[in-house]
C-alpha positions in Angstrom: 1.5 -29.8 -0.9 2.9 -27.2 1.2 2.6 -23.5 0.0 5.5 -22.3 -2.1 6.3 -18.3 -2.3 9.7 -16.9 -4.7 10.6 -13.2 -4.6 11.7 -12.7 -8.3 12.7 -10.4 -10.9 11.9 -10.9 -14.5 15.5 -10.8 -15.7 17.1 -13.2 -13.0 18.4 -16.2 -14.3 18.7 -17.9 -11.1 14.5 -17.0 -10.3 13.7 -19.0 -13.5 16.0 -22.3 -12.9 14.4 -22.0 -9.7 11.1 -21.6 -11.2 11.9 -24.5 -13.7 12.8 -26.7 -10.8 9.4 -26.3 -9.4 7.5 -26.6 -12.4 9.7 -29.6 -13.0 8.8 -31.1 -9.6 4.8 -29.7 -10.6 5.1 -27.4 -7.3 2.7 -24.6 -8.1 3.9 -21.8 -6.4 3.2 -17.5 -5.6 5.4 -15.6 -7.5 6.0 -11.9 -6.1 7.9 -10.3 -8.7 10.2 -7.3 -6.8 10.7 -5.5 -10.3 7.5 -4.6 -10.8 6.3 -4.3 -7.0 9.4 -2.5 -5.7 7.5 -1.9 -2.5 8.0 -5.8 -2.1 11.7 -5.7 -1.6 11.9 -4.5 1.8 9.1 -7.6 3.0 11.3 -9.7 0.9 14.3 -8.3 2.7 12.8 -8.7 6.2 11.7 -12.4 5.9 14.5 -13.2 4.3 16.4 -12.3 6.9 18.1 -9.6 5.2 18.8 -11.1 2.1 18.5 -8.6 -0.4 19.2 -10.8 -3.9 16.3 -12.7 -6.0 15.3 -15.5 -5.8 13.6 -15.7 -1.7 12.4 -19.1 -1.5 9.7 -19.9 1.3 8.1 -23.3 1.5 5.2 -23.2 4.5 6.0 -19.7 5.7 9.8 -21.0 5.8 12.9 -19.4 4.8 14.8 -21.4 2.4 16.9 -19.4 0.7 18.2 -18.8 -3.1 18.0 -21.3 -6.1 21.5 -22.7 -4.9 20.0 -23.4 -1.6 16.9 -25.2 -3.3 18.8 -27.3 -5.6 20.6 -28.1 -2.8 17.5 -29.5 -0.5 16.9 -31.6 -4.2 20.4 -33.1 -4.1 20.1 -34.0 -0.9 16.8 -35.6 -1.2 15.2 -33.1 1.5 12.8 -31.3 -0.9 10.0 -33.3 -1.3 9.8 -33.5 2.2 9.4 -30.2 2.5 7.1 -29.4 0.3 4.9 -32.7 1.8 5.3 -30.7 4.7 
């Protein structure tokens, strides 16, 4: 299983459907919470590329996006592939 890292704030309710996707799917995954480590934000920010809003989603290193884009990959039966790697 590839590695799986989400930028998240406590009181996001997209971070914990993305979150309960995972957990769902039994991905264990880093959580880096930006609420409590604001210093974070701008890392988040600059992998991201520039996206500023909670949740980041990286599978492998890789930029995936929000929780929209990651129920997305699941619709489209791309997920598990990625996190296979």
């Amino acid at each position: 299983m590839q590695p799986v890292e989400i930028y998240t704030t406590q009181i996001c309710g997209f971070c914990h459907a993305a979150k309960k996707l995972l957990t769902r799917k039994g991905v264990s995954f880093s959580e880096i919470d930006v609420g409590r480590h604001p210093e974070k934000r701008a890392e988040m920010t600059q992998r991201a590329n520039g996206g500023r809003t909670v949740p980041q989603i990286f599978i492998a290193g890789k930029h995936v996006g929000g929780c929209d884009d990651l129920y997305d990959l699941e619709r489209r039966g791309k997920l598990d592939g990625l996190l296979a790697g």
